[in-house]
N, C-alpha and C positions, 0 to 999 in steps of 0.2 A: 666434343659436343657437337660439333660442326660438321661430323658424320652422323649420326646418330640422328640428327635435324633431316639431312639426304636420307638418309634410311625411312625416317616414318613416311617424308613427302612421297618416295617413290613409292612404298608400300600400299598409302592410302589410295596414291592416285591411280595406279594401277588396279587398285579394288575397286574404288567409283567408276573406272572406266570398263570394267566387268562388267559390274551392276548396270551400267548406262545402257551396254551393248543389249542388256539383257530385258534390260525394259524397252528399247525401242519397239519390241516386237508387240508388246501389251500397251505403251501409251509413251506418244512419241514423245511429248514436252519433257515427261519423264526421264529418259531416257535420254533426251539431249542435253536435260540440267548437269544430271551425274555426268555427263562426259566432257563438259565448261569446268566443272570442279576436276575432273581427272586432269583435264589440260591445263587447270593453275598449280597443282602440286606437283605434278612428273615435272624435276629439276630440267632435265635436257629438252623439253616445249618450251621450258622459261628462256632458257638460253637462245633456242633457236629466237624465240621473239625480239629477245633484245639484240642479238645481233645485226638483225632485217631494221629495228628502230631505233636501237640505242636507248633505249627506256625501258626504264627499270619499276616495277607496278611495286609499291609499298607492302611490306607485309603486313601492317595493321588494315590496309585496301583490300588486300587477299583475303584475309579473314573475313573483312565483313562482306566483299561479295561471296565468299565459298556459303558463310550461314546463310545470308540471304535466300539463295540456290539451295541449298539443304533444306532450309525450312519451308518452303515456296514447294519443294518434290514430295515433302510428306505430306504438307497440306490438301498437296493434291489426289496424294496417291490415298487419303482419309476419303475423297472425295469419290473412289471410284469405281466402290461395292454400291454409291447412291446410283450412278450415271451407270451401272452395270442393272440395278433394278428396275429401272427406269426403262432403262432398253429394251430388257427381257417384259416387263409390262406392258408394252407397247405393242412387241413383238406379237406375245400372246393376245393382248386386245384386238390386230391384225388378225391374229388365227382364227380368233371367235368371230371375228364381222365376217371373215370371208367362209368360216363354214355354216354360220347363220343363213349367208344369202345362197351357198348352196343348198342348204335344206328350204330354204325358202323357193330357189327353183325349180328342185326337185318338186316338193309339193305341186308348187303349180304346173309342171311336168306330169306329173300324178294327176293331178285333177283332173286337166285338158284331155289325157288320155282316159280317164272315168267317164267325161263328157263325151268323147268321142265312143267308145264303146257302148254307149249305153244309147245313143243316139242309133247307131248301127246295129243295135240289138234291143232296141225297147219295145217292142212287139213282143218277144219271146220273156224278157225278163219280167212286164208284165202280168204275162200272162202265168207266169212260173208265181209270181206274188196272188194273184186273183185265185187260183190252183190252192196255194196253202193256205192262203185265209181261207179259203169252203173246207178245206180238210182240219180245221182248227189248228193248223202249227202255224202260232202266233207268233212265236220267238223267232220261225224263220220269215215271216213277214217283216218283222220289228230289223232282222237281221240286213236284209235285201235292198230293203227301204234304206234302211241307214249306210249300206256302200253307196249305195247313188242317191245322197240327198243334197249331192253336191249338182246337181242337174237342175234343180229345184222344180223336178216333176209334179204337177198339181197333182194328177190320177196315184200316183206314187206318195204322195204326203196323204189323204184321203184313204190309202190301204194301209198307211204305218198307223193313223189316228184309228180306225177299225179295230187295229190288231193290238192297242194299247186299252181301245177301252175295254175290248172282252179278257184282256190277260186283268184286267181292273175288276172288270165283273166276277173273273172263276177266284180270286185272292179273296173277295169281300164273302163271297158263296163258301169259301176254306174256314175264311173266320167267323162266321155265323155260323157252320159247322162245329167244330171248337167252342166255342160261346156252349151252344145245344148238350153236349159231351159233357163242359164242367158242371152247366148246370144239372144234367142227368147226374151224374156224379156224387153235385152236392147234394140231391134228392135220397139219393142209396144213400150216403153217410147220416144223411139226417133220421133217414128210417133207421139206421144201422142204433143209432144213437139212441133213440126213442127205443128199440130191444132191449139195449143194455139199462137203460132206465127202469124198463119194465120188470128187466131178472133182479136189477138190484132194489127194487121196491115186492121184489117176491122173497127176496134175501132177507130182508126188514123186517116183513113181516112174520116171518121163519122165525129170525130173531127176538122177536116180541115177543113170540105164541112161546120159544123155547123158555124167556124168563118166567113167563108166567107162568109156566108147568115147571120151572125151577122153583118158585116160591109156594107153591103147592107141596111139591113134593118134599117141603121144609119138615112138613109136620110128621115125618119117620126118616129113618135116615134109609130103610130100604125103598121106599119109595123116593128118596131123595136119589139114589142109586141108582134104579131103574130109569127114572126119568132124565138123569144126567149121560146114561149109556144111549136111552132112546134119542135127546137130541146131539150126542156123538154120533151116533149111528148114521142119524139124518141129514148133518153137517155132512158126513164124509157120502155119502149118499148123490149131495146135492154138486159137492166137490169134483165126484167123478165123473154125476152127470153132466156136467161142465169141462170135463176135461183137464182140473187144475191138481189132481192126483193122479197115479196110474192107472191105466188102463190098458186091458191085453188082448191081442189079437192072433187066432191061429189060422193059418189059412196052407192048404194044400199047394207043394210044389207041383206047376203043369208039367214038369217032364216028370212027374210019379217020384221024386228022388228024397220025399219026406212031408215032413211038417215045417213049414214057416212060422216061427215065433217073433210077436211082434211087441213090446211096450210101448208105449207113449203119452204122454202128457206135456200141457199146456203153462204158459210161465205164468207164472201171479200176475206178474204187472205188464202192462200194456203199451204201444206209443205209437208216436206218428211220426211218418217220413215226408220231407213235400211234395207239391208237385212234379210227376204226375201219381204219386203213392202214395197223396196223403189219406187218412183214415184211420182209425185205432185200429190195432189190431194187434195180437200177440202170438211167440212164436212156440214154437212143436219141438221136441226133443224125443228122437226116436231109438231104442235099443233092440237090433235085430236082431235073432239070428233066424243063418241059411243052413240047412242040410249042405251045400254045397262050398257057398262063399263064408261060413263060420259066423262073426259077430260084426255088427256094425251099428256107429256111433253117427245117428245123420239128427244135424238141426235143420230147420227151413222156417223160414216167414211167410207170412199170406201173398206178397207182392213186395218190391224191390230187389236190389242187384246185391249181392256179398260182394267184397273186395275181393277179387280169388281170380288168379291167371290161371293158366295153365299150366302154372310149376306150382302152385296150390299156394297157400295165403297160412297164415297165423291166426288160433283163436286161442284167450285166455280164459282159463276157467278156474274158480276157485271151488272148494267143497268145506263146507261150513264155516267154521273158522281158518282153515291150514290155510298155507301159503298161497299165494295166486299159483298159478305153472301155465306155460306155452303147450300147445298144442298142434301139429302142422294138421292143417285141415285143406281137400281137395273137392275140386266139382264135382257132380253128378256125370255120370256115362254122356246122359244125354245134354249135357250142358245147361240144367235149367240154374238161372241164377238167383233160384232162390229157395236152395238147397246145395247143404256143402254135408263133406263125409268126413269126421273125425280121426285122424289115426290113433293107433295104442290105443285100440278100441277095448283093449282085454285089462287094462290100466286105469282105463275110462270107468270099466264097468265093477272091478271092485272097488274102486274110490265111491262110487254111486249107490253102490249097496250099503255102505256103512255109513252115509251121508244124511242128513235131513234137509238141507237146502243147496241147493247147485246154482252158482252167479258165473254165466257163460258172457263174455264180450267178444263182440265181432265188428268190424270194419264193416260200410257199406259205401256204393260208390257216390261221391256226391251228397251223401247226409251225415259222414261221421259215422261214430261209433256210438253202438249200445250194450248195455250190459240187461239181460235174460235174466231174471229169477224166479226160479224151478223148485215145488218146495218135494222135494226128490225122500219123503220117507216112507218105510216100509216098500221099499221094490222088493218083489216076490216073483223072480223070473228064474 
């Protein structure tokens, strides 16, 4: 037993005295506790001491100074990520003060030498500010002015105030501009509006004149006949003059390579886009063909932008009841964006023949989507 007691003494003490060696380098208290605890446990320190004294330390004494020393090292060593943060806090608080006060002399190094330059050249830089205020570049006044307002040049604050109020004056002259535009604007839309009043009070009274020649025409049924063919007739009449049935257009190719055919019609319903495109307005549904280029499928609105890159965009179309289906749709040649070209125009255009209503949806930039309807019967192309 009394080996085995020398076995762990030497063991442990020789590991605190490790450990001691090892902390001296990071925190000396530390480092010299563990190596007071090495030196009570290594059996042959004990010896040597008692032979220099002749006293012999208690082991219940040893124990409680070794814990003492044990817990005393970890207490501290708990203590010494706070006195390491602290440090590095400090450190860093140093880094910041001292490159504060560098940027702060640099500044006033900076300044001194703006003041000096501008002192050794305020004739010319002057006169380079007096120069572009008569030429109206106020921004480089505003500019000039403001490198060297650290001078606190009177003449120089007096060309920046100059060049501030007329950039003041041409902004208010922009928005009193704009003001002028919307209200032109809302002028045309209100006239716009006031037409449409007027056809649909022409449509009314269409409607009126047709019942009344409807109930007239009660008393035969051939008269009832005629009279329900003539305001067919006149519906579809007034439909076309409007644009909201087909209508056909033939027009000579300029290089002599044929005839251009052209369908087109107007969608029933109408809407508005906002600012700067608001207004009612509806859109056009064209079926072309080229002697050349074959068949094409082109829609277009009065004014705003299609959602459409230039790897072309998606439009949904439905015909009558059947399914909705995708369509990849592209710009125009000349990039107008408000006009896109249909593909599987040959797709397109038998679906459209056998149709009586066409509901086209299309993206636009900044307003969302609308849905087109086109009351698409009897095409005869």
């Amino acid at each position: 037993m009394k080996h085995v007691y020398t076995a762990l003494n030497w063991i442990f003490g020789v590991l605190f005295l490790l450990i001691g060696l090892i902390f001296l380098f990071a925190s000396t208290f530390v480092g010299i506790t563990f190596i007071i605890i090495a030196l009570l446990l290594i059996p042959s320190v004990r010896n040597f001491a008692y032979s220099k004294t002749k006293k012999e330390i208690p082991f219940n004494t040893r124990a409680i100074v070794i814990f003492v020393l044990f817990m005393s090292s970890l207490i501290f060593i708990a203590q010494i990520p706070k006195y390491e943060s602290q440090k590095i806090a400090e450190q860093e608080a140093q880094l910041q003060a001292e490159k504060a006060a560098k940027i702060a002399q640099k500044a006033k190094i900076e300044r001194q030498k703006t003041i000096d330059y501008f002192n050794a050249n305020s004739d010319k830089i002057l006169s380079d500010a007096r120069s572009a205020l008569n030429l109206g570049e106020y921004k480089e006044v505003i500019s000039l002015s403001s490198k060297y307002s650290v001078t606190e040049n009177k003449e120089l604050k007096e060309l920046n105030s100059k060049a501030q109020d007329e950039m003041a004056a041409i902004e208010k002259a922009k928005k009193e501009a704009q003001k002028k535009a919307q209200d032109e604007m809302a002028a045309i839309e209100k006239a716009k509006k006031e037409a449409q009043k007027k056809a649909q009070d022409e449509m009314a009274a269409i409607e009126k004149a047709q019942k009344e020649a409807h109930e007239e025409a009660k008393k035969t049924k051939l008269a009832a006949a005629a009279v329900a063919a003539a305001a067919t007739a006149e519906q579809e009449k007034l439909k076309k003059a409007q644009g909201l049935s087909w209508n056909y257009i033939d027009s000579q190719d300029k290089m002599g390579r044929g005839t251009i055919k052209t369908a087109y019609i107007y969608s029933i319903n109408t809407f508005n886009f906002e600012f700067p495109y608001q207004g009612e307005q509806r859109a056009t549904l064209r079926i072309r063909v080229h002697p050349k280029l074959n068949k094409d499928v082109i829609l277009s609105i009065e004014q705003g932008i299609f959602q459409c890159d230039f790897n072309g965009c998606t439009v949904t179309v439905r015909f009558d009841k059947d399914q909705a289906k995708n369509f990849r749709a592209v710009r125009s040649a000349d990039n107008d964006t408000t006009t896109v070209f249909i593909k599987k125009s040959a797709s397109f255009y038998s679906a459209a023949k056998q149709s009586k209503k066409i509901y086209i949806e299309a993206t636009f930039y900044q307003q969302g989507t609308r849905v087109f309807e086109f009351d698409s019967a009897d095409l005869k192309f």
